[in-house]
C-alpha positions in Angstrom: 101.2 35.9 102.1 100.4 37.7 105.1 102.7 40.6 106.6 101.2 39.5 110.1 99.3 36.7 111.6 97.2 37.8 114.5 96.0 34.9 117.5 93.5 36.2 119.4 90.8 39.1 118.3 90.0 41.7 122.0 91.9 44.9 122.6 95.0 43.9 122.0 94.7 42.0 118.5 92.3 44.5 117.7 93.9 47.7 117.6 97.4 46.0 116.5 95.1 45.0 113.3 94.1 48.3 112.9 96.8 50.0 113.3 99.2 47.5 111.3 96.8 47.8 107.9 95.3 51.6 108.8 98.4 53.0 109.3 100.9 50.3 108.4 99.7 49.3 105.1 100.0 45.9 105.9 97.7 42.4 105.0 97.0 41.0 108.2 95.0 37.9 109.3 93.2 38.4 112.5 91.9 34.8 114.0 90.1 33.8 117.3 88.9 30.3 119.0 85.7 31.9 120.1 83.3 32.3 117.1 83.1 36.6 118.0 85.3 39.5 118.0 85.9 41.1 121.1 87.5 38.9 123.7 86.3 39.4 127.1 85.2 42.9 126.5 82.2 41.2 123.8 78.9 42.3 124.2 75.7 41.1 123.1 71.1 41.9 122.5 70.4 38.9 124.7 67.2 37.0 124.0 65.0 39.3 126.0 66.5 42.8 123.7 69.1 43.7 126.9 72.8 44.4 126.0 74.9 42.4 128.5 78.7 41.3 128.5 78.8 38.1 128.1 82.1 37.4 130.1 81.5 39.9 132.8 80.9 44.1 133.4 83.9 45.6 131.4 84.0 49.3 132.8 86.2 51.5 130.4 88.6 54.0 132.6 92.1 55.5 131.5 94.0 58.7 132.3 95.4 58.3 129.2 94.4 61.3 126.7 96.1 58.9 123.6 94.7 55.6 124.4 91.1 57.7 125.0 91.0 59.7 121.9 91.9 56.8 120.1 89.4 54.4 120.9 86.8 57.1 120.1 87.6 57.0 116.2 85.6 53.8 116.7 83.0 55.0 119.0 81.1 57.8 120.4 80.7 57.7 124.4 77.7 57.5 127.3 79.2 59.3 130.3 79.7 56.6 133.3 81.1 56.5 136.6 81.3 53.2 138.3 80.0 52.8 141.9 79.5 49.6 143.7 78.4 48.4 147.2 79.6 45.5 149.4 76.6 44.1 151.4 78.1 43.7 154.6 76.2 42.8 158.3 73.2 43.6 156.2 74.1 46.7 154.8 75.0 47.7 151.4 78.0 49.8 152.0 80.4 51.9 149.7 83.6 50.3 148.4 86.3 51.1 148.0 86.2 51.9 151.2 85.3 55.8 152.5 84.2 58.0 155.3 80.1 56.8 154.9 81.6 53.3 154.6 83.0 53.7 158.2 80.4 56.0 159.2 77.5 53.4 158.2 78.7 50.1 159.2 79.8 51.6 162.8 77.2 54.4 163.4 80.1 57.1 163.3 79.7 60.4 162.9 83.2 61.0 161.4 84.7 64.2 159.8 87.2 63.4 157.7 90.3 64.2 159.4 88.5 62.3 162.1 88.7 59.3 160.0 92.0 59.8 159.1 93.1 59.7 163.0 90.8 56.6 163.1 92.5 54.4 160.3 96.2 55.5 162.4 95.1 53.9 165.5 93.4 50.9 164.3 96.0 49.8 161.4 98.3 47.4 162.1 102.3 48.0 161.8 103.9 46.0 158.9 107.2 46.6 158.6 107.7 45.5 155.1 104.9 45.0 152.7 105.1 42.4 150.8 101.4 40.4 150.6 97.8 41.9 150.3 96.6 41.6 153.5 100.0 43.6 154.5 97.9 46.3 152.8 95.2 46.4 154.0 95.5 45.6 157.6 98.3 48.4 157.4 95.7 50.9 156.3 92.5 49.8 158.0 93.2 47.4 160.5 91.9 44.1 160.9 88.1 44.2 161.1 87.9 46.2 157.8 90.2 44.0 156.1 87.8 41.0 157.5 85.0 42.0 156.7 85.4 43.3 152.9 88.3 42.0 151.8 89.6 38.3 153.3 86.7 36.8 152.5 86.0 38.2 148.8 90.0 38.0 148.0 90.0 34.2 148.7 86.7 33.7 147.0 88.1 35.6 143.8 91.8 34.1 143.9 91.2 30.6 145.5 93.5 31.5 148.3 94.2 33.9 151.5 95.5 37.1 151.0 98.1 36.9 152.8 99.4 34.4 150.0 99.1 37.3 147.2 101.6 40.2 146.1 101.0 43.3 147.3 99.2 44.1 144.1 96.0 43.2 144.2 94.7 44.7 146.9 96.8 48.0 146.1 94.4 48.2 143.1 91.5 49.4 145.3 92.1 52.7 147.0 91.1 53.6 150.6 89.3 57.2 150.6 88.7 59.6 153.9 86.6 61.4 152.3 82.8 60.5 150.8 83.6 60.1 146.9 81.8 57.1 146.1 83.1 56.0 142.4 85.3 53.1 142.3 87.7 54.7 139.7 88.5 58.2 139.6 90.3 58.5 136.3 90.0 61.7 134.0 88.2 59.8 131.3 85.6 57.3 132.7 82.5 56.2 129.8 81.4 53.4 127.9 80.9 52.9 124.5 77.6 54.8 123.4 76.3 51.5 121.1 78.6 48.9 122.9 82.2 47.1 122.8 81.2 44.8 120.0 80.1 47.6 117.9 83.2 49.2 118.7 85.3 46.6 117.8 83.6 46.0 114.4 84.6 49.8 113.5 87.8 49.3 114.4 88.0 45.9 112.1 86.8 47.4 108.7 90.0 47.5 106.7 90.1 45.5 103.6 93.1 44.4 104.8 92.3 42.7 107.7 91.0 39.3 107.2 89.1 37.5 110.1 88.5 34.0 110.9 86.8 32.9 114.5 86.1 29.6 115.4 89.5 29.1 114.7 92.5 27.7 116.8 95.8 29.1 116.0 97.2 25.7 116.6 95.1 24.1 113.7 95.9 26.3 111.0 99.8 26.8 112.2 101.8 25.8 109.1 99.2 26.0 106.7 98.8 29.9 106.3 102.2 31.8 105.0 103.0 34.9 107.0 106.1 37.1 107.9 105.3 37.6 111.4 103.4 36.6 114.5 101.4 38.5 116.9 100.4 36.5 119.8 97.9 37.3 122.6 97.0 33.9 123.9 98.8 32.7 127.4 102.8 32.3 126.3 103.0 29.0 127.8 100.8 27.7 125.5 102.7 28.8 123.0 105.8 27.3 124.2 103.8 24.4 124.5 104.0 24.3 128.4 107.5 23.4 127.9 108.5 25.0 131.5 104.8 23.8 133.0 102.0 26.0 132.7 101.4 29.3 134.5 98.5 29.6 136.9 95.3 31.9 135.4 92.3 32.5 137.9 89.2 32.1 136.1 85.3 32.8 135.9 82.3 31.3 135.3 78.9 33.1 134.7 75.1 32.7 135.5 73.2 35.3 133.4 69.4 36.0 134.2 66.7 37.9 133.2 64.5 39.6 135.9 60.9 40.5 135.2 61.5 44.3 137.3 62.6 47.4 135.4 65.6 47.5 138.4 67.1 45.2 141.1 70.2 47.2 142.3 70.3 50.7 142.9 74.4 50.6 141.4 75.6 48.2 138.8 77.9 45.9 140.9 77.0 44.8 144.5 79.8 42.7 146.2 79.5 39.7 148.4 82.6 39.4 150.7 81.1 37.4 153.1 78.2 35.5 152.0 77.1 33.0 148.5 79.8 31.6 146.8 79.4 34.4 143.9 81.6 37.4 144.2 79.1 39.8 142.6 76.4 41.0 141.0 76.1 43.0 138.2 72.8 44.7 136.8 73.9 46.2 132.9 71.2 48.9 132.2 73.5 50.9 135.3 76.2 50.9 132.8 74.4 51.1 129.0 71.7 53.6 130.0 69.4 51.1 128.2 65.4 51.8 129.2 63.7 48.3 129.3 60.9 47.2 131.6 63.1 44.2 132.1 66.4 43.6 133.8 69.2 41.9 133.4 72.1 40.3 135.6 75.0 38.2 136.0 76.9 36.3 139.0 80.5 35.6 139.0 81.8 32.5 140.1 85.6 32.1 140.8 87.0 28.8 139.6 90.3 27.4 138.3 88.7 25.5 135.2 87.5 27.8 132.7 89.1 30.5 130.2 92.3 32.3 131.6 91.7 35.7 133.2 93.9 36.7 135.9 97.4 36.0 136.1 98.0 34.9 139.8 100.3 37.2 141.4 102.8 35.1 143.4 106.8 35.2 143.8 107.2 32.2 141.9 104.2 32.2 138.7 106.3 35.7 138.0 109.6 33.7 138.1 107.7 30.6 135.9 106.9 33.7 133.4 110.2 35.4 133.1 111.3 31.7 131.8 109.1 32.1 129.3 110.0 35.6 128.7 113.2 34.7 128.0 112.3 32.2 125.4 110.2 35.0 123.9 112.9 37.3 123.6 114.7 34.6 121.1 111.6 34.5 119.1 112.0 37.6 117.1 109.8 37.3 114.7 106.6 36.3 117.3 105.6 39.5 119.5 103.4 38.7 122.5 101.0 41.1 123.5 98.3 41.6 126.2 97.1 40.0 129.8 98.1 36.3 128.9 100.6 37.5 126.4 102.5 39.2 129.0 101.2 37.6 132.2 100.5 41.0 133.6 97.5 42.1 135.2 96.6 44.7 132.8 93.0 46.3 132.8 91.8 47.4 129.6 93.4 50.7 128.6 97.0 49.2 129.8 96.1 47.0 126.8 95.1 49.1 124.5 98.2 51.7 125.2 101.0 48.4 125.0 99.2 47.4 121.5 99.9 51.2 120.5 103.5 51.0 122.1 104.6 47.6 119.4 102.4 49.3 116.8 105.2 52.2 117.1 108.2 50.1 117.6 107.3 48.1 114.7 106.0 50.9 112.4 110.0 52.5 113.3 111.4 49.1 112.6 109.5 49.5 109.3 111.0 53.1 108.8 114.5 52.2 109.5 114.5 49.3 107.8 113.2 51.1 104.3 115.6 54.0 104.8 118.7 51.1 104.6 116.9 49.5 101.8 117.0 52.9 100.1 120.5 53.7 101.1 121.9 50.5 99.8 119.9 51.2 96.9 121.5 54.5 95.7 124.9 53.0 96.7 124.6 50.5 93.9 123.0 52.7 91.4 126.1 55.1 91.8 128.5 51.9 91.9 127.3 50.8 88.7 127.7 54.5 87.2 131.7 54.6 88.1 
């Protein structure tokens, strides 16, 4: 018997198993369709000795002291900050965007409280912001928001911006002044040896058992357990019972190039041109030394594994159905991106795992201390 059953085996599965049998004590089966650990976040010696991610550049950031201190019990750190370039009207240009941005694509010669005069004049009223291009065009105008993000936004979402909640283009900052890195959090690194490695620390219990190449769906009914941790999409749990909920999805080309570089950052964005979104070149991010190269181009498509949760008005209604069907499931906790239909990035995963670990580690607590309680209460019954 298993204290907890565990569908799906990246951040979120991960550190609950962890936790749960580190900390918790508990026997806990950990099992993925894919026949690795990792999720999205797995990472891989491809054929010609480079480490690349196989689903796409996974750039650890948090501002979160807990989440980072944690995660390094399971792995020593390279130092990393993430810079990419959007090659627009034949330039390779800084984004997000910043005052060289401006200053390069227009032939400015912009201080920074220039700039900040500039982007008043040029952005556009919106009274109420409500969609993504509202953003933008609100803080930039309209040939900024043309030229690096309408085009790119509809390539990586399948639709115009001004279809999609405010929050995806509130992800990406707008900067006056000439900092360059695409996140500025306090702890910005990747893993010294890899994610995989990583994860395979974090899995060493005896505890924990592991099965991939396994669907949960397969083995349901078949394997005794007291409880459920699910970070699959929830719909599919429900078995679609509501109709399914809308993921974005990717699909890869890697290749090897025979040049020790290609790009001079690891991610150059296409807004306007191919159908890929990106390009990204991996020894930026590892630090590897190899006389080789390696690279991958994102394709946006509906028909592949679910990665983004499509921010619109009514998918967030379709999941609070589901939510609510959840919340009468008490014994099945659902966790993560597709667990939760939030689009988390990786530390938001990491610190909601941490968050049930807690809640169920005091569930544990107050439960023993009424088992206890009732306990003495018969003892001194039977004495009298």
């Amino acid at each position: 018997m298993y204290d907890f059953v565990i569908v799906g085996a990246g951040f979120a599965g991960s550190v609950l198993a962890e936790r749960l049998t580190s900390e918790g004590g508990k026997k806990v089966l950990l099992i993925d369709k894919r026949n690795h650990i990792g999720g999205n976040a797995y990472d891989y010696f491809n054929e010609d000795g480079i480490l690349i991610h196989k689903y796409g550049p996974h750039i650890f950031h948090t501002n979160s002291p807990d989440v980072f201190n944690y995660l390094s019990k399971f792995t020593r750190w390279r130092p990393y900050e993430h810079r990419v370039l959007a090659s627009v009207d034949n330039k390779l240009l800084p984004i997000p965007i910043n005052l060289d941005t401006v200053n390069k694509l227009y032939g400015y010669n912009f201080t920074s409280e220039e700039l900040v005069e500039y982007f008043a004049r040029i952005g556009e009223p919106v009274s109420t912001i409500r969609t993504s291009e509202d953003v933008v065009v609100s803080q930039v105008g309209r040939d900024l928001y043309e030229k690096f993000f309408r085009g790119y936004t509809r390539k990586q979402w399948g639709m115009d911006p001004s279809e999609l909640d405010k929050m995806v283009t509130s992800r990406i900052p707008v900067r006056t002044n000439q900092d360059d890195r695409y996140f500025t959090d306090t702890y910005q690194a990747m893993p010294l040896h890899g994610y995989t490695r990583m994860f395979e620390n974090m899995l060493t219990n005896k505890n924990i058992h592991i099965m991939v190449n396994t669907d949960y769906k397969d083995v349901q009914g078949t394997i005794p357990y007291k409880e459920l941790i699910f970070t699959g999409p929830i719909d599919e749990y429900f078995g679609f019972c509501y109709g399914k909920l809308p993921y974005r999805s990717l699909r890869f080309k890697h290749e090897t190039v025979d040049q020790e570089w290609l790009q001079s950052v690891g991610v150059v964005n296409f807004p306007n041109d191919h159908n890929y979104t990106r390009i990204t070149e991996y020894k930026h991010l590892t630090g590897q030394q190899h006389q080789k190269t390696s690279i991958t181009y994102e394709f946006p498509c509906w028909d592949s594994d679910p990665y983004y949760p499509v921010p619109k008005p009514e998918n967030a209604e379709l999941y609070r159905k589901y939510q609510a069907l959840a919340e009468e499931t008490p014994q099945v906790h659902f966790v993560g991106r597709l667990g939760t239909y939030r689009y988390y990035n990786m530390d938001q995963v990491v610190a909601q795992a941490l968050t049930l670990y807690k809640k169920l580690a005091l569930r544990t607590s107050v439960q023993e201390a009424i088992t206890h309680t009732n306990g003495k209460h018969k003892k001194l019954y039977s004495a009298g």
